[in-house]
mmCIF file of the N, C-alpha and C atoms, coordinates in Angstrom:
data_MODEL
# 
_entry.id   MODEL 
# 
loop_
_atom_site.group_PDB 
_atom_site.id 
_atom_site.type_symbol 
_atom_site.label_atom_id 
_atom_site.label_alt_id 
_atom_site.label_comp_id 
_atom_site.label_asym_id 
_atom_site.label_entity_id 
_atom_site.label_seq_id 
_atom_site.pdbx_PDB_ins_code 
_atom_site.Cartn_x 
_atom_site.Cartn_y 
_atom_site.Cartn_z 
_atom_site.occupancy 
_atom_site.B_iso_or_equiv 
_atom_site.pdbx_formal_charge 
_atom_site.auth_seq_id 
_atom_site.auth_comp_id 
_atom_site.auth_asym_id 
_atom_site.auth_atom_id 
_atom_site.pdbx_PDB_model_num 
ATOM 1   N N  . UNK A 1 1  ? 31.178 36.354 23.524 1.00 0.00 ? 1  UNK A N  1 
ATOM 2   C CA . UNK A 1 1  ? 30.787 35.191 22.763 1.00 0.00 ? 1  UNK A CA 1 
ATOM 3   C C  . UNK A 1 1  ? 32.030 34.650 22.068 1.00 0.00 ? 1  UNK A C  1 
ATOM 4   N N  . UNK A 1 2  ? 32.641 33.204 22.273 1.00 0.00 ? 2  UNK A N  1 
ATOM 5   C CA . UNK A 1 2  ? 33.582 32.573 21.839 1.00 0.00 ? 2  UNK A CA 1 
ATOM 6   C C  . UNK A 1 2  ? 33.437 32.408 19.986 1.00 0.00 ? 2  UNK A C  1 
ATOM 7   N N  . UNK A 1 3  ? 34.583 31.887 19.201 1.00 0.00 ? 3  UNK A N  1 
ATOM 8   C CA . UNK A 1 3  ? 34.271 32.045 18.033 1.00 0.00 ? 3  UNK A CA 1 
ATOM 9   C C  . UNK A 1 3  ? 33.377 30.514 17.899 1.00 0.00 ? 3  UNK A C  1 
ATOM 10  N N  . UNK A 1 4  ? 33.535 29.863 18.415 1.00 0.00 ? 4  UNK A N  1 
ATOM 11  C CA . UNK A 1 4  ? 33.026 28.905 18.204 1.00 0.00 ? 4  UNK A CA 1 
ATOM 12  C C  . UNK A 1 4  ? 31.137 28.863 18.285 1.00 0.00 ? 4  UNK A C  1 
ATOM 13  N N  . UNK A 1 5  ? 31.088 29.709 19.890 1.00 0.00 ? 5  UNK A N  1 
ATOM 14  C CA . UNK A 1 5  ? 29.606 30.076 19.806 1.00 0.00 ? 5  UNK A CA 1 
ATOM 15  C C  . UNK A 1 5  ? 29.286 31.149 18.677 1.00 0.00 ? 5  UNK A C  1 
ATOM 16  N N  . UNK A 1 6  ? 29.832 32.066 17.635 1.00 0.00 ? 6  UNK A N  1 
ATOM 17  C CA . UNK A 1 6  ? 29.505 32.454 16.979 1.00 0.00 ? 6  UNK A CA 1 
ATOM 18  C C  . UNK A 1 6  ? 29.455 31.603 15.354 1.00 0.00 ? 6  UNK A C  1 
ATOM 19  N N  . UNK A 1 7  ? 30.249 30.490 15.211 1.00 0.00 ? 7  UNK A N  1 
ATOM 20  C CA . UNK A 1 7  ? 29.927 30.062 14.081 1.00 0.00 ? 7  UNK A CA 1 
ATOM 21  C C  . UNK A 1 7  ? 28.726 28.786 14.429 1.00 0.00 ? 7  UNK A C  1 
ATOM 22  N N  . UNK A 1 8  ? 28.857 28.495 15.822 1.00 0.00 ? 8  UNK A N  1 
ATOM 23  C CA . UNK A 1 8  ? 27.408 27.597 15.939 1.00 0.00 ? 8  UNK A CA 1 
ATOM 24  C C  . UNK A 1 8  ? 25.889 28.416 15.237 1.00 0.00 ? 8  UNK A C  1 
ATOM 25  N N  . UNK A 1 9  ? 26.304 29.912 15.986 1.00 0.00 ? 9  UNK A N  1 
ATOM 26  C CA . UNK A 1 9  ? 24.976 30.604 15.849 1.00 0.00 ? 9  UNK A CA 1 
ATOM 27  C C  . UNK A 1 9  ? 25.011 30.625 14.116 1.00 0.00 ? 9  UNK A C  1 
ATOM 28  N N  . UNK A 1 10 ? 26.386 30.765 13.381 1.00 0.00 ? 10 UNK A N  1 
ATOM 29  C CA . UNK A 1 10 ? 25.729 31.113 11.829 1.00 0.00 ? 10 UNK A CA 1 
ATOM 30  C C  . UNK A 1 10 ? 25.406 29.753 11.244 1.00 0.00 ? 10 UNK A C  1 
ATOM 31  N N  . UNK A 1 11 ? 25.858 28.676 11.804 1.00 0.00 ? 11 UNK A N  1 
ATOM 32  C CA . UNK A 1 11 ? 25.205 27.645 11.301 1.00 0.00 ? 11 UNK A CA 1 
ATOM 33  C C  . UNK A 1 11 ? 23.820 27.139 11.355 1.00 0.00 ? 11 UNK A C  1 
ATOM 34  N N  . UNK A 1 12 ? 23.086 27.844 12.550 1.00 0.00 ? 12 UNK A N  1 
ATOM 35  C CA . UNK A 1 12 ? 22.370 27.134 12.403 1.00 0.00 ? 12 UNK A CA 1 
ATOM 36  C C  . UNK A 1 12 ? 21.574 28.517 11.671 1.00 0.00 ? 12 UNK A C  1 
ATOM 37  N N  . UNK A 1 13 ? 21.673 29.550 11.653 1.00 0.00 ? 13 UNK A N  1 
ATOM 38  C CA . UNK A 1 13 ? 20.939 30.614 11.040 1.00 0.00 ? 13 UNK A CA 1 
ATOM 39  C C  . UNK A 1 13 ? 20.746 30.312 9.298  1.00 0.00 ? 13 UNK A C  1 
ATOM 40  N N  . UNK A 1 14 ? 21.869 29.544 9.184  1.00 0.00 ? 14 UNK A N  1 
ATOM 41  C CA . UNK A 1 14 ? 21.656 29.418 7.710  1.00 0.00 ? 14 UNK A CA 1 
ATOM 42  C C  . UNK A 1 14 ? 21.309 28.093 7.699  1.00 0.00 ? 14 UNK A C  1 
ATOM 43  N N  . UNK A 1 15 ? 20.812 27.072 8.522  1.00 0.00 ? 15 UNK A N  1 
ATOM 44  C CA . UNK A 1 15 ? 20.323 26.271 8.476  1.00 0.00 ? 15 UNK A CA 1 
ATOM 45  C C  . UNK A 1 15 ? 18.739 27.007 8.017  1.00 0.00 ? 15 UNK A C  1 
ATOM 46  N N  . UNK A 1 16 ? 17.990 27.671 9.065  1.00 0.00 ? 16 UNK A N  1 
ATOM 47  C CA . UNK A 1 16 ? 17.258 28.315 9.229  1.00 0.00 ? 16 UNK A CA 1 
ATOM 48  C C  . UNK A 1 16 ? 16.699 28.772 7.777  1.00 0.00 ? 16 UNK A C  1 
ATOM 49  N N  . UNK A 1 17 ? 17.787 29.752 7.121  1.00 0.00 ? 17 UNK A N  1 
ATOM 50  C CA . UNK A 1 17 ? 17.683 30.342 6.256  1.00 0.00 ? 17 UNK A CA 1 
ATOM 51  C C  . UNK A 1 17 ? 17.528 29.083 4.592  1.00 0.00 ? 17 UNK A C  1 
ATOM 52  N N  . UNK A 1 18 ? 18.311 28.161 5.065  1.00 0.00 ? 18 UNK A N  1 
ATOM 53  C CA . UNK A 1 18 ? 17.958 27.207 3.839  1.00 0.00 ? 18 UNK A CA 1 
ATOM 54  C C  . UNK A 1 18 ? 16.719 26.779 3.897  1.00 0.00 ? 18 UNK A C  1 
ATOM 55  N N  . UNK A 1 19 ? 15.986 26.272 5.030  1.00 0.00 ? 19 UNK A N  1 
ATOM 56  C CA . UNK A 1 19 ? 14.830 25.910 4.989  1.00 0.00 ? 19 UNK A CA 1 
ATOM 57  C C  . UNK A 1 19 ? 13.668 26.788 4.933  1.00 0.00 ? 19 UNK A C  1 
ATOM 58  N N  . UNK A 1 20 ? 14.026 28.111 4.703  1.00 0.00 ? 20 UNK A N  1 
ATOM 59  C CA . UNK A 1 20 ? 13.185 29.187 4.515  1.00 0.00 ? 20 UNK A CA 1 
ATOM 60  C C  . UNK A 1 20 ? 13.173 29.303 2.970  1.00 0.00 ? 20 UNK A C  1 
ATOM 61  N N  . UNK A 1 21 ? 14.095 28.726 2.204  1.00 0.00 ? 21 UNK A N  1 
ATOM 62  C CA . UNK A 1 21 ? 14.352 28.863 1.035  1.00 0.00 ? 21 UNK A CA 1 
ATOM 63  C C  . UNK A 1 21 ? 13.386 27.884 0.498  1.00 0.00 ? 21 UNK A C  1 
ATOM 64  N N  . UNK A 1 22 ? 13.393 26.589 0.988  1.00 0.00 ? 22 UNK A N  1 
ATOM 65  C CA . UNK A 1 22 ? 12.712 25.529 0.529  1.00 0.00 ? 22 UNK A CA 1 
ATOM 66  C C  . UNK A 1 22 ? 10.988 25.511 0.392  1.00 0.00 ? 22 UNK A C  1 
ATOM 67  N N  . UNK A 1 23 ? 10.484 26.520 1.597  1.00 0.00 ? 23 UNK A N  1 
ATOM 68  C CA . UNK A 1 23 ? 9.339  26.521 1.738  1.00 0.00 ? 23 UNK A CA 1 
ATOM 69  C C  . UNK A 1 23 ? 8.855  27.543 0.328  1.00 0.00 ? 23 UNK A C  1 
ATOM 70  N N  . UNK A 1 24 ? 9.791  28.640 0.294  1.00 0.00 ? 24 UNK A N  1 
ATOM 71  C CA . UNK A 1 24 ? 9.627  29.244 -0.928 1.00 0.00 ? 24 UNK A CA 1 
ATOM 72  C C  . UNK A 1 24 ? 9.384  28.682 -1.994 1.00 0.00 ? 24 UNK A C  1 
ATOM 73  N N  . UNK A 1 25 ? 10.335 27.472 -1.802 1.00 0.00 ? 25 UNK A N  1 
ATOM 74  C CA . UNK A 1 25 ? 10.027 26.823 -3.362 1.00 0.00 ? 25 UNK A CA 1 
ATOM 75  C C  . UNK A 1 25 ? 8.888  25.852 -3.508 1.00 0.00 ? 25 UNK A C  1 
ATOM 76  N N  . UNK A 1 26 ? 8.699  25.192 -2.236 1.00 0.00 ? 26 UNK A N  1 
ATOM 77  C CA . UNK A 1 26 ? 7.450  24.788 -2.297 1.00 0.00 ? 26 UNK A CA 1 
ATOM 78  C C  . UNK A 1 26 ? 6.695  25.222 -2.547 1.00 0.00 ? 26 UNK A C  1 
ATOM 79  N N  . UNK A 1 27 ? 6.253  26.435 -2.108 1.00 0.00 ? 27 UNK A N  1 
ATOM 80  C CA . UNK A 1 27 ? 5.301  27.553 -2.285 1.00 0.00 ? 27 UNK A CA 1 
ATOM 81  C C  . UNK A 1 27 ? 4.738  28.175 -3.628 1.00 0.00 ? 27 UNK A C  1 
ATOM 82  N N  . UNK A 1 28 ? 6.151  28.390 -4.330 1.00 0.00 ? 28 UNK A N  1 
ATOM 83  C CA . UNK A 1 28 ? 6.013  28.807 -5.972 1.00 0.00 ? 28 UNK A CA 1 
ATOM 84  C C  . UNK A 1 28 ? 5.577  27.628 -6.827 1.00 0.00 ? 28 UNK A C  1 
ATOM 85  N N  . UNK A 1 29 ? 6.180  26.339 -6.230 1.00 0.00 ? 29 UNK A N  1 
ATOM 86  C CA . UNK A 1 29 ? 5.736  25.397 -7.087 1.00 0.00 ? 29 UNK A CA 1 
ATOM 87  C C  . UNK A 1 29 ? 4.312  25.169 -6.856 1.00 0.00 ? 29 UNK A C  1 
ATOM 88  N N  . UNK A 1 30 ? 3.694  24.927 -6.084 1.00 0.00 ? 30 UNK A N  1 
ATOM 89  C CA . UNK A 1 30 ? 2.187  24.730 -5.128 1.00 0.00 ? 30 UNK A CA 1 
ATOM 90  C C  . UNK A 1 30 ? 1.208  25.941 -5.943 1.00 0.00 ? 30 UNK A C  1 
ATOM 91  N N  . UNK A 1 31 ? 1.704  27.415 -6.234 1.00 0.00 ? 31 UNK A N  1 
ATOM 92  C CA . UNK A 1 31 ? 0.873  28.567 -6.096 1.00 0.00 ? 31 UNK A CA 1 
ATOM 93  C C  . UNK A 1 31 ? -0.190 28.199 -7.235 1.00 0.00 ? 31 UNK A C  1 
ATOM 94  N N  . UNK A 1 32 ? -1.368 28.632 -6.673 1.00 0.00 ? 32 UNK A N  1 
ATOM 95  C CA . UNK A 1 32 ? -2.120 28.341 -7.791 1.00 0.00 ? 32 UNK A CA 1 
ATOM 96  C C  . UNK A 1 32 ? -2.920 29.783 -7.800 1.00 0.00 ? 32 UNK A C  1 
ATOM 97  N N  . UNK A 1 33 ? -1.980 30.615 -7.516 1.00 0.00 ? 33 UNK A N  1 
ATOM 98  C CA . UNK A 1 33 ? -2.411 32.104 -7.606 1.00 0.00 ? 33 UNK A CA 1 
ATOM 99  C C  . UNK A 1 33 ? -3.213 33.093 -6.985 1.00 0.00 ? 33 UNK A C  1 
ATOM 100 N N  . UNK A 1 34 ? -4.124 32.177 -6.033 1.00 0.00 ? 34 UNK A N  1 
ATOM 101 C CA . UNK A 1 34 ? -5.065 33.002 -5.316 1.00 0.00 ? 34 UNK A CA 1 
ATOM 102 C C  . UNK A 1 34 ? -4.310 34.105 -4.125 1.00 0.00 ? 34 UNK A C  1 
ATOM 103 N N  . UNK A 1 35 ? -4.942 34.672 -3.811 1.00 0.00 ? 35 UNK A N  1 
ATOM 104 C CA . UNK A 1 35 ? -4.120 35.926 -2.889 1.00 0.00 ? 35 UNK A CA 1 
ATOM 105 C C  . UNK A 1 35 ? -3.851 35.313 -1.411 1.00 0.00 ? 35 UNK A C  1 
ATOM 106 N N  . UNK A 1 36 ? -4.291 34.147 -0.615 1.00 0.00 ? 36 UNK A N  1 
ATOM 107 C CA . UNK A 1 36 ? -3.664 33.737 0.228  1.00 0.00 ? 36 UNK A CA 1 
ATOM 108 C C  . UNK A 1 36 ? -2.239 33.001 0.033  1.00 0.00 ? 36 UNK A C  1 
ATOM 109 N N  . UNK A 1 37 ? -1.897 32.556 -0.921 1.00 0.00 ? 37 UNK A N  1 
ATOM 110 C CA . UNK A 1 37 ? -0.701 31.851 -1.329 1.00 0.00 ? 37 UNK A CA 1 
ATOM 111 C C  . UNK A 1 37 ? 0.142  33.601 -1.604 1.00 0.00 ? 37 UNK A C  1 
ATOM 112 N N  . UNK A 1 38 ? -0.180 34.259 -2.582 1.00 0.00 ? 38 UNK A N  1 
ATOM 113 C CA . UNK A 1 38 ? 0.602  35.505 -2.589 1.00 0.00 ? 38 UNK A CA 1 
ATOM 114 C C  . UNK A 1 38 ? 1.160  35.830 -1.467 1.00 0.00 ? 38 UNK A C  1 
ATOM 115 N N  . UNK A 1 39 ? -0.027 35.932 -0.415 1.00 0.00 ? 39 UNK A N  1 
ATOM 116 C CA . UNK A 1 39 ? 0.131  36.706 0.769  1.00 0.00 ? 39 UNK A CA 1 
ATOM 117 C C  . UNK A 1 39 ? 1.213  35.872 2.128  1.00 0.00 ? 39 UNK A C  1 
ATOM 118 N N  . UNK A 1 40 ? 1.096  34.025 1.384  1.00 0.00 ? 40 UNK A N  1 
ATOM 119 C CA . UNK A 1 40 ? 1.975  33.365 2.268  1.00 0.00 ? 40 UNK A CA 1 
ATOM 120 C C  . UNK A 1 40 ? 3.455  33.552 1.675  1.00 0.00 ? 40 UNK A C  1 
ATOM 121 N N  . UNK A 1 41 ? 3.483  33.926 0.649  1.00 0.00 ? 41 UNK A N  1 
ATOM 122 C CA . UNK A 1 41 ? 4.630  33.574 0.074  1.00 0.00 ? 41 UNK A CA 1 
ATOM 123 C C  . UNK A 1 41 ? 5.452  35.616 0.141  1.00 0.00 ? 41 UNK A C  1 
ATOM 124 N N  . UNK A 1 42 ? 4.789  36.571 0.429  1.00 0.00 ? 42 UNK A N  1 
ATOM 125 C CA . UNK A 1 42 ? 5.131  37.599 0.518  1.00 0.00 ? 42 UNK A CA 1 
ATOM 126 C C  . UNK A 1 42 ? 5.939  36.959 2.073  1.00 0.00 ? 42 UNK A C  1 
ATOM 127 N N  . UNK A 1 43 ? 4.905  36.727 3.276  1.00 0.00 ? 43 UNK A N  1 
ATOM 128 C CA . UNK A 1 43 ? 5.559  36.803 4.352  1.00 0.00 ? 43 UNK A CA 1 
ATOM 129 C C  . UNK A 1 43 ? 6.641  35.682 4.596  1.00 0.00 ? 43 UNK A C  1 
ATOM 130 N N  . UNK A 1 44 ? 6.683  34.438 3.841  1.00 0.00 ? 44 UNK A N  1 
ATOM 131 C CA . UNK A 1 44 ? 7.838  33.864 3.593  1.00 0.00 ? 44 UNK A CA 1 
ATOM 132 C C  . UNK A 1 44 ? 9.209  34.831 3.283  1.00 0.00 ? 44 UNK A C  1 
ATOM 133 N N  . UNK A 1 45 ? 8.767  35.497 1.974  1.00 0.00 ? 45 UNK A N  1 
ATOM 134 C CA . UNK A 1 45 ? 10.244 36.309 1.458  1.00 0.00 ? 45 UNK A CA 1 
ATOM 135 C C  . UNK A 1 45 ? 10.839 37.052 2.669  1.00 0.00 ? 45 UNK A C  1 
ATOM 136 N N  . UNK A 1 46 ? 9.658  37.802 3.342  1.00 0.00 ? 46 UNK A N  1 
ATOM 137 C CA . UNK A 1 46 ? 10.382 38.504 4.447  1.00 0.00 ? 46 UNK A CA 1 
ATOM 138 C C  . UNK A 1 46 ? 10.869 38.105 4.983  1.00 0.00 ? 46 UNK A C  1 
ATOM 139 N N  . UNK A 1 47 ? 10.353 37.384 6.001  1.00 0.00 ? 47 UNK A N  1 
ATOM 140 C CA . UNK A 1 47 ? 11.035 36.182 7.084  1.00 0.00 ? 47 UNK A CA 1 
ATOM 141 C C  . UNK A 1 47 ? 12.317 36.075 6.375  1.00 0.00 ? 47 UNK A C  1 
ATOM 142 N N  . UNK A 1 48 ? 12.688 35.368 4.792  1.00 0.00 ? 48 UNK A N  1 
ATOM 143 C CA . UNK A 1 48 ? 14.075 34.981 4.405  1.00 0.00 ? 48 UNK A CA 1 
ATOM 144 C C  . UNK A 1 48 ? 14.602 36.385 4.365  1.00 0.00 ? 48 UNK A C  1 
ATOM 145 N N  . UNK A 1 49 ? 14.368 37.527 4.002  1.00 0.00 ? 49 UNK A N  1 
ATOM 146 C CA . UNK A 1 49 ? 15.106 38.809 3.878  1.00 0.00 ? 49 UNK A CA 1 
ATOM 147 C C  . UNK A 1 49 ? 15.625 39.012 5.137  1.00 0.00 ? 49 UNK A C  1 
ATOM 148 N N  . UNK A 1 50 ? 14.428 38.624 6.385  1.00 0.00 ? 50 UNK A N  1 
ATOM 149 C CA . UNK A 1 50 ? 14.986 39.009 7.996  1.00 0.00 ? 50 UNK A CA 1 
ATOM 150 C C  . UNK A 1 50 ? 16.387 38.259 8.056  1.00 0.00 ? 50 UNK A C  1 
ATOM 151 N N  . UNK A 1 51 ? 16.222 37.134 7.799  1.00 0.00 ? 51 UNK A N  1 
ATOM 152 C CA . UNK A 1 51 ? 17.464 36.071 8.130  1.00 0.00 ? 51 UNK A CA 1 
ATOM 153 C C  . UNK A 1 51 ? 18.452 36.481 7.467  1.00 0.00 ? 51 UNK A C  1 
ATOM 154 N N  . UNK A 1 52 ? 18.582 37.003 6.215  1.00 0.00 ? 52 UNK A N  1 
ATOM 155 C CA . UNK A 1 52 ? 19.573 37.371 5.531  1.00 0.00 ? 52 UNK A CA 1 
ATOM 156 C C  . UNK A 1 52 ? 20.192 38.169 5.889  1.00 0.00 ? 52 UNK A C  1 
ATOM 157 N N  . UNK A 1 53 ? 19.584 39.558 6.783  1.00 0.00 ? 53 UNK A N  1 
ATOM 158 C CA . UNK A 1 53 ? 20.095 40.812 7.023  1.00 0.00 ? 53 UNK A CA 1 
ATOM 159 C C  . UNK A 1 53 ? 20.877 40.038 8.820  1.00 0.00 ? 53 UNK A C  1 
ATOM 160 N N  . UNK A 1 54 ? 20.179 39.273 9.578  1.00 0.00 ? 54 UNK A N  1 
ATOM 161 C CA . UNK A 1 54 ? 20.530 38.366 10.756 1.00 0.00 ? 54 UNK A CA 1 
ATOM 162 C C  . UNK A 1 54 ? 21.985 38.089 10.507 1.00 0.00 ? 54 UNK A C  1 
ATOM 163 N N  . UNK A 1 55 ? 22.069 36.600 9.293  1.00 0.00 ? 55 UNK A N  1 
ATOM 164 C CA . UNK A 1 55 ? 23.281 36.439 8.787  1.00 0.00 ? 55 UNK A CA 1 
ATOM 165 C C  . UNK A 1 55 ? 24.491 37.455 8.738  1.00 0.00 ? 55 UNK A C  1 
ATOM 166 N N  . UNK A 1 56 ? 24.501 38.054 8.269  1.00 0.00 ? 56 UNK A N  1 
ATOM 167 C CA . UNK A 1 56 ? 24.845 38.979 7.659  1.00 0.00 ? 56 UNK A CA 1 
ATOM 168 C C  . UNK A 1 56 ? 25.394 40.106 8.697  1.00 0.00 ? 56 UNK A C  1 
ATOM 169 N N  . UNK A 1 57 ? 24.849 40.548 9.483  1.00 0.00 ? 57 UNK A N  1 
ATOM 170 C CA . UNK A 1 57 ? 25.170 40.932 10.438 1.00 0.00 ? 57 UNK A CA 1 
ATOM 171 C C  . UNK A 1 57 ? 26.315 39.847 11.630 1.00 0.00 ? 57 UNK A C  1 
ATOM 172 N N  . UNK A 1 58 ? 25.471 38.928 11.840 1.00 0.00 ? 58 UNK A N  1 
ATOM 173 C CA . UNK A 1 58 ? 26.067 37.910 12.096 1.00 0.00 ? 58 UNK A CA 1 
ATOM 174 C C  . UNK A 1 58 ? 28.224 37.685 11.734 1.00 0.00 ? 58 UNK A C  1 
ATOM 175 N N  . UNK A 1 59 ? 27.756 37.474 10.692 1.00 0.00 ? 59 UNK A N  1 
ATOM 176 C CA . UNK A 1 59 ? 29.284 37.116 9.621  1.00 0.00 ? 59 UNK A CA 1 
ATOM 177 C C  . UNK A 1 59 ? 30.075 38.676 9.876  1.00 0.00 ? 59 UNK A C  1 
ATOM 178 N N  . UNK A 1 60 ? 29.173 39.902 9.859  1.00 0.00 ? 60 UNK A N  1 
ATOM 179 C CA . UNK A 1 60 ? 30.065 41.180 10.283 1.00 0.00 ? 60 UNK A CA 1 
ATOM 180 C C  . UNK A 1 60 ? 31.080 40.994 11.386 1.00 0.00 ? 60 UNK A C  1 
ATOM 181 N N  . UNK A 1 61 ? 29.987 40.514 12.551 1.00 0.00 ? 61 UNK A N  1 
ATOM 182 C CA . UNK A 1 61 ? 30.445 40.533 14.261 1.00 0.00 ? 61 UNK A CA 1 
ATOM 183 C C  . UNK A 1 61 ? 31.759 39.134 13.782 1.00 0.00 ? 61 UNK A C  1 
ATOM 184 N N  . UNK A 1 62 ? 31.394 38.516 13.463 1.00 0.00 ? 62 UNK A N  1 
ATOM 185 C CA . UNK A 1 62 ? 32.211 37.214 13.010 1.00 0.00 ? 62 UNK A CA 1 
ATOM 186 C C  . UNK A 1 62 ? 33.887 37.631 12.347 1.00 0.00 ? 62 UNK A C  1 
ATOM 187 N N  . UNK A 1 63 ? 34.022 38.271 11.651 1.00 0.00 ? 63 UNK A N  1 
ATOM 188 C CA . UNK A 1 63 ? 35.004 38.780 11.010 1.00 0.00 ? 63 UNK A CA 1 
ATOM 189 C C  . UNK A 1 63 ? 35.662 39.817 11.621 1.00 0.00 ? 63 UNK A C  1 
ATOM 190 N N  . UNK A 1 64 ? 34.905 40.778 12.546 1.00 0.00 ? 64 UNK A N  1 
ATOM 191 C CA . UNK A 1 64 ? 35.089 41.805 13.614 1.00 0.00 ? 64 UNK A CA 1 
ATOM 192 C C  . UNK A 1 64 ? 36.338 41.270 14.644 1.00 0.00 ? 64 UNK A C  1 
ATOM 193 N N  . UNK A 1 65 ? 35.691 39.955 15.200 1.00 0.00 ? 65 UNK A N  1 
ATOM 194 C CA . UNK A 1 65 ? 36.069 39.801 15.817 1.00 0.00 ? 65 UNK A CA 1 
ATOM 195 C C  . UNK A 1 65 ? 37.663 38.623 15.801 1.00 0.00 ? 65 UNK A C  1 
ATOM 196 N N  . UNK A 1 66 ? 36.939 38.226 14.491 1.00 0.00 ? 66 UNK A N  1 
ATOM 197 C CA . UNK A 1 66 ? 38.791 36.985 14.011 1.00 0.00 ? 66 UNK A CA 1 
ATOM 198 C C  . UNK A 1 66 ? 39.567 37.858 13.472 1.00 0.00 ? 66 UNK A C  1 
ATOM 199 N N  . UNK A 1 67 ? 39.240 39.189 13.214 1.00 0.00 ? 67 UNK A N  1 
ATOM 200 C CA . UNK A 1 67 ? 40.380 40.479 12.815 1.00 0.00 ? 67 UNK A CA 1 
ATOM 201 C C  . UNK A 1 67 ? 40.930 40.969 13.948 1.00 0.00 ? 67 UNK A C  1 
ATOM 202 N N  . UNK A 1 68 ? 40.352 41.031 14.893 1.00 0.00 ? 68 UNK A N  1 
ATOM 203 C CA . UNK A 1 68 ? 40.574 41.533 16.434 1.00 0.00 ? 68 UNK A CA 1 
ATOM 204 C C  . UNK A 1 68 ? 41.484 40.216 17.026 1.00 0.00 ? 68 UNK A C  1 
ATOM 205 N N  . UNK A 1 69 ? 41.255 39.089 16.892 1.00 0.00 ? 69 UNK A N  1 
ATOM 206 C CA . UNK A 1 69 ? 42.324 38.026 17.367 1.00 0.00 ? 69 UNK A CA 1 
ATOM 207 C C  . UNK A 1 69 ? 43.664 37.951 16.624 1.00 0.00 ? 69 UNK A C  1 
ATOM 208 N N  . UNK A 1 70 ? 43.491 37.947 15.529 1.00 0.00 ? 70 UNK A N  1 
ATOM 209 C CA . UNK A 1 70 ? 44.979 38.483 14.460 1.00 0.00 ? 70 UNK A CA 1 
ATOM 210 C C  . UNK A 1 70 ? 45.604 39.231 15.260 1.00 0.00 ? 70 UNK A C  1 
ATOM 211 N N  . UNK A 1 71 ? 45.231 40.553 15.396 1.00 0.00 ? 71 UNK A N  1 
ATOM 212 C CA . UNK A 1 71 ? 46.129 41.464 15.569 1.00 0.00 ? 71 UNK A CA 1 
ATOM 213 C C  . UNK A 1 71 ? 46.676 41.248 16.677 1.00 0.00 ? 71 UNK A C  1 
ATOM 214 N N  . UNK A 1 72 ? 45.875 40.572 18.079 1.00 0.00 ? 72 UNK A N  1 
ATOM 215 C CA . UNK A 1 72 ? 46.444 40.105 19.331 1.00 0.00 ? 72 UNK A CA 1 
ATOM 216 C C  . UNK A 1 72 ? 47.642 39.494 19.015 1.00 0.00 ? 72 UNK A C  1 
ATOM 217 N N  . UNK A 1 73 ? 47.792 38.290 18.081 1.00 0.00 ? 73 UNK A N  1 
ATOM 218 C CA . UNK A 1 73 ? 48.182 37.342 17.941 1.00 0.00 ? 73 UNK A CA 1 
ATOM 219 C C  . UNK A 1 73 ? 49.496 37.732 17.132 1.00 0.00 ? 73 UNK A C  1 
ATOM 220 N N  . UNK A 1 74 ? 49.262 38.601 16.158 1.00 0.00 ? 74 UNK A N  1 
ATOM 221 C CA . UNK A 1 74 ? 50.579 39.509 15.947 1.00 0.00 ? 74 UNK A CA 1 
ATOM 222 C C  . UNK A 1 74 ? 51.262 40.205 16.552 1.00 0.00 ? 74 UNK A C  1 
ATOM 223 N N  . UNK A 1 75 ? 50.788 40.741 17.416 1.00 0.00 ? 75 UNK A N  1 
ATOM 224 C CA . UNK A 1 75 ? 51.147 41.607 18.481 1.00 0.00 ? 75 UNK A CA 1 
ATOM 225 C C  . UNK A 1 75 ? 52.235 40.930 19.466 1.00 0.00 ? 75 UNK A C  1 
ATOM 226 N N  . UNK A 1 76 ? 51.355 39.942 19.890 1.00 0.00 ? 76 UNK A N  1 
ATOM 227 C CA . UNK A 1 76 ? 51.968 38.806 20.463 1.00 0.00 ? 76 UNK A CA 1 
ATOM 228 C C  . UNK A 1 76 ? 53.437 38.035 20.138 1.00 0.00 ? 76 UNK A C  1 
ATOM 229 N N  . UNK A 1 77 ? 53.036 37.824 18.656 1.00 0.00 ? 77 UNK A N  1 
ATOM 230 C CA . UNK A 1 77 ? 54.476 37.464 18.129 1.00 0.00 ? 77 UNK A CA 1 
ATOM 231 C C  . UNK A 1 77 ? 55.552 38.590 17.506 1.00 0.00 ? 77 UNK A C  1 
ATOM 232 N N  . UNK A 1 78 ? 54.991 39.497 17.928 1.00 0.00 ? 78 UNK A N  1 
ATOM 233 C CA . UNK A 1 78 ? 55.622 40.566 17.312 1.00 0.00 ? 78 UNK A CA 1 
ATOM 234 C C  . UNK A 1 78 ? 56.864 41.290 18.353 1.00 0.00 ? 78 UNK A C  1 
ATOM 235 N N  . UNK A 1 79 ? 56.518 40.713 19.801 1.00 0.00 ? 79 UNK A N  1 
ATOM 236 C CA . UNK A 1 79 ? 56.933 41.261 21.127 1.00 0.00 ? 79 UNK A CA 1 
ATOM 237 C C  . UNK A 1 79 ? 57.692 40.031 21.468 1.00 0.00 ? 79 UNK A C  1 
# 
């Protein structure tokens, strides 16, 4: 995966992830407490926790791998 296909993928994940944020807030603002809103807004958080740990992982492989081009690239100029 090129770096480019990897910062497409975190863009749009945190696209993803912002609009997971929003529904949250819709949600808290909207709640009028009954246990289906609880229960939408529990599986909202998850969903955003999934994406976060996604991200996140994501940005690992991301950094993995522009540390791994450095060193080519030093290497390179180093020879």
């Amino acid at each position: 995966m090129s770096d480019s296909e990897t910062a497409g993928r975190l863009g749009r994940a945190l696209h993803r992830l912002d609009k997971a944020v929003e529904r949250l807030e819709r949600a808290l603002t909207a709640q009028n407490g009954n246990g289906a809103d609880i229960g939408r807004l529990e599986a909202a958080l998850k969903a955003a926790e999934a994406e976060q740990v996604a991200l996140a992982d994501a940005n690992r492989m991301a950094a993995e791998r522009l540390e791994q081009t450095i060193g080519r690239l030093r290497g390179l100029l180093a020879s």
